[in-house]
N, C-alpha and C positions, 0 to 999 in steps of 0.2 A: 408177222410184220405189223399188222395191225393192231395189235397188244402195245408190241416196242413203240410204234408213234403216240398210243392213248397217254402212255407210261409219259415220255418224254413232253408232252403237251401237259399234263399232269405237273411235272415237276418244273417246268418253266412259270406257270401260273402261279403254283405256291413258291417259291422262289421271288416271283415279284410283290405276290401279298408281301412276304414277309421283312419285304425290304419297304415296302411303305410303310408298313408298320412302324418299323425301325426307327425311319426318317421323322413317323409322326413323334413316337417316344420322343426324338431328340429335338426336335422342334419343342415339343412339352416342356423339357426341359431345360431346355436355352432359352423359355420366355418367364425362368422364375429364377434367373439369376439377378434380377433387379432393374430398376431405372439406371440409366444412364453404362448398361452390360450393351459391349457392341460385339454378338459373337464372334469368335477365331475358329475353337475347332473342338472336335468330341473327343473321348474317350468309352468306348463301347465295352466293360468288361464281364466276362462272364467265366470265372475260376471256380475249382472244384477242392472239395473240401481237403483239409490237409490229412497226409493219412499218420498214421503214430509214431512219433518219432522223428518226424520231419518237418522242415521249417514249413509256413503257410504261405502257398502258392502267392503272386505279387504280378500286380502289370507293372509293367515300364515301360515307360515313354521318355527320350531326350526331346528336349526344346528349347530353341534359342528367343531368346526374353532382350528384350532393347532397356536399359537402365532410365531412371526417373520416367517410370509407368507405371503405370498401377494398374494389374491383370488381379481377376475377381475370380474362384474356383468353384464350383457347384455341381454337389451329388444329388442323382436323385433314381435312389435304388427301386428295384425290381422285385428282388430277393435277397435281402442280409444286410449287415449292417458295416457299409462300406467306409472306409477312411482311406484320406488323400492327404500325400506328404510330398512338401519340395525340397528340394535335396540342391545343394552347389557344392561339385563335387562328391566327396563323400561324407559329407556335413549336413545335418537335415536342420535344414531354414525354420521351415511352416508343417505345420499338422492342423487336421480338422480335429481330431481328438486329444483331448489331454487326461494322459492314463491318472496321473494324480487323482485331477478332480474327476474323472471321471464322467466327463462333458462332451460334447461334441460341438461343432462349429458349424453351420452350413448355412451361406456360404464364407470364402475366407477370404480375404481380401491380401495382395502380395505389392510390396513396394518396392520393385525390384532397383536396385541401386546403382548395378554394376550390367553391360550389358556380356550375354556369353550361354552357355551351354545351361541349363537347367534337367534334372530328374523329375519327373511327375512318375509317385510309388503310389500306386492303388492294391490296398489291399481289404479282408474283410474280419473285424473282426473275431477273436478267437479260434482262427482257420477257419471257420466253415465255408463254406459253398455262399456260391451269390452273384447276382446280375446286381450289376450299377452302371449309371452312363454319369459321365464326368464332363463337366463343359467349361471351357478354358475360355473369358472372356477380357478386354479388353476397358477399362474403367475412362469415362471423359471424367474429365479435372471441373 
């Protein structure tokens, strides 16, 4: 009995560490999306490497975007090397990465035009594995 309580006292403490943590990470990261970034909301991802032969694991998230706004996108990984794409319908808008050159974007800035349903596609590089947190903010004019 007193095992099971130390246990479950145990797991509620770190439970809570690691949710402040979390909170800190995303604050961290919600204050390097820029001047005039009024945060909205996160994206916490954390995917496992793709195995052979199979496409590379992907978060998705829908969100509804209001037209003539300008929402700012900001990664800031953990572990790997993450890319963020918007998608309306099944038509991709915006990328932080451009396979051409070979570049990355961070952060990206979206002028959304029209308002309605949006895709946010997080994925990692080459399949592998990786933590990134994504923070979705809100641009003043």
């Amino acid at each position: 009995m007193k095992l099971t309580s130390i246990l479950a006292i145990i797991t509620i403490i770190s439970a809570l560490l690691l949710q402040t943590d979390r909170q800190k990470m995303v604050q961290d990261c919600a204050s390097k999306a820029g001047e005039g970034a009024i945060y909205l909301r996160e994206f916490v991802v954390d995917l496992p490497k793709a195995e052979k032969g199979e496409r590379p694991p992907m978060f998705r998230q829908s969100v509804v975007l209001r037209g003539n706004n300008i929402y700012r996108f900001n990664l800031c990984n953990q572990k790997g090397e993450a890319v963020i794409c918007i998608y309306d319908s099944s038509n991709q808008i915006l990328s932080s990465y451009d396979a051409v050159s070979n570049k990355e974007y961070n952060p990206i800035n979206f002028l959304c035009r029209k308002t309605g349903q949006y895709n946010i596609v997080i994925f990692f590089k080459n399949g592998k594995a990786g933590e990134t947190i994504g923070i979705m903010s809100h641009i003043t004019k």
